[in-house]
C-alpha positions as CSV (number, residue, x, y, z in Angstrom):
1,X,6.8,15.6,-18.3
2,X,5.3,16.7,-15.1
3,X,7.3,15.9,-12.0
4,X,4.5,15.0,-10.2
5,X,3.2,12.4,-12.9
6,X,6.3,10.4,-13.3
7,X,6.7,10.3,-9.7
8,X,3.2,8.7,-9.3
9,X,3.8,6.5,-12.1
10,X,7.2,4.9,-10.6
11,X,5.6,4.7,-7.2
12,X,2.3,2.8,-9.0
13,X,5.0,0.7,-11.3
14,X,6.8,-0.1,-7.6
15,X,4.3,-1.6,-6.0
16,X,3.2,-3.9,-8.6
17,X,6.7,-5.0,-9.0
18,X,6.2,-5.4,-4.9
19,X,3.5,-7.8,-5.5
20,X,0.5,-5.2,-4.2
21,X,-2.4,-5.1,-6.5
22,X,-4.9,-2.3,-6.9
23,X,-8.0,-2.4,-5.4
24,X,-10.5,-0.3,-6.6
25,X,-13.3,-0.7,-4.1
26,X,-11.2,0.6,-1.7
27,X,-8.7,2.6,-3.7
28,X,-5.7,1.8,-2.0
29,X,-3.0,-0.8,-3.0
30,X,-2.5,-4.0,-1.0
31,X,-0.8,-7.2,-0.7
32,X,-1.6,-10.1,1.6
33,X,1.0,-12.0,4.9
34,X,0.1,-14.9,6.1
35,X,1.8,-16.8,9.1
36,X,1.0,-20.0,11.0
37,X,0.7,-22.5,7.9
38,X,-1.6,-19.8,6.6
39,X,-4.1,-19.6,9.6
40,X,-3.6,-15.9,10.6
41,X,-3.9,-12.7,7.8
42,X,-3.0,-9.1,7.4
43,X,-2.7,-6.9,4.7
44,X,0.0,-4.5,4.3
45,X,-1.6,-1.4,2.1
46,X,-0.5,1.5,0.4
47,X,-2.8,4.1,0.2
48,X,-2.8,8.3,-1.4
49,X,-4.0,10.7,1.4
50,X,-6.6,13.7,0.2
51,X,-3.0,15.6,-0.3
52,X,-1.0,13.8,-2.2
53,X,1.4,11.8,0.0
54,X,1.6,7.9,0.7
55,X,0.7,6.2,3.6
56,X,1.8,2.4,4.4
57,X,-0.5,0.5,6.8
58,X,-0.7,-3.0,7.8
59,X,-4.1,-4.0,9.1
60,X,-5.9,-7.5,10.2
61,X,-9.0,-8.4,7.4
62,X,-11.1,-7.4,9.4
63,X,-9.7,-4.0,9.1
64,X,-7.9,-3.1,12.4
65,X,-5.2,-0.9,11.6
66,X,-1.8,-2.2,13.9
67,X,0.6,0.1,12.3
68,X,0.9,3.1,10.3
69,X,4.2,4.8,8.4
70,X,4.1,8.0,6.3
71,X,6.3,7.1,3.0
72,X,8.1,10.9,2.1
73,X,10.6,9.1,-1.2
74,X,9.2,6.3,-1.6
75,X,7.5,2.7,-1.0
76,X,9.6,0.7,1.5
C-alpha cells in the first residue's frame, strides 16, 4: 500500500478516536471546548493544507483563529 494512504488513513482513524468529527462544509476536522458551565466555545480543528501537511488550530465560533500549530508526525 502507498505510504502516503495509510498515513492519511491513521491520521483520519486518530481523530475520530479523538472525538473530532468531519465536517464537510468546511473540510476540516473539529471538535468542540467549552468552559464556564458551558457559556464560552472554541473549536480545536484539524485541517489538510493545499500540500499535504496538517495544521491544528483552535478558533472562537465565530471564527477567530487564537492559535495555530503545524503537526509534522502526527495529531497531538
Amino acid at each position: 500500500m502507498d505510504e502516503a494512504f495509510t498515513r492519511e488513513v491513521a491520521i483520519r482513524s486518530l481523530l475520530r478516536s479523538k472525538g473530532y468529527e468531519f465536517d464537510p462544509q468546511n473540510q476540516y476536522w473539529l471538535r468542540e471546548w467549552s468552559t464556564n458551565g458551558g457559556q464560552e466555545k472554541l473549536l480545536e480543528v484539524a485541517l489538510k493544507t493545499e500540500d499535504g501537511e496538517w495544521n491544528k488550530l483552535m478558533m472562537t465560533p465565530e471564527g477567530k483563529v487564537f492559535y495555530a500549530k503545524a503537526l509534522r508526525s502526527s495529531i497531538d
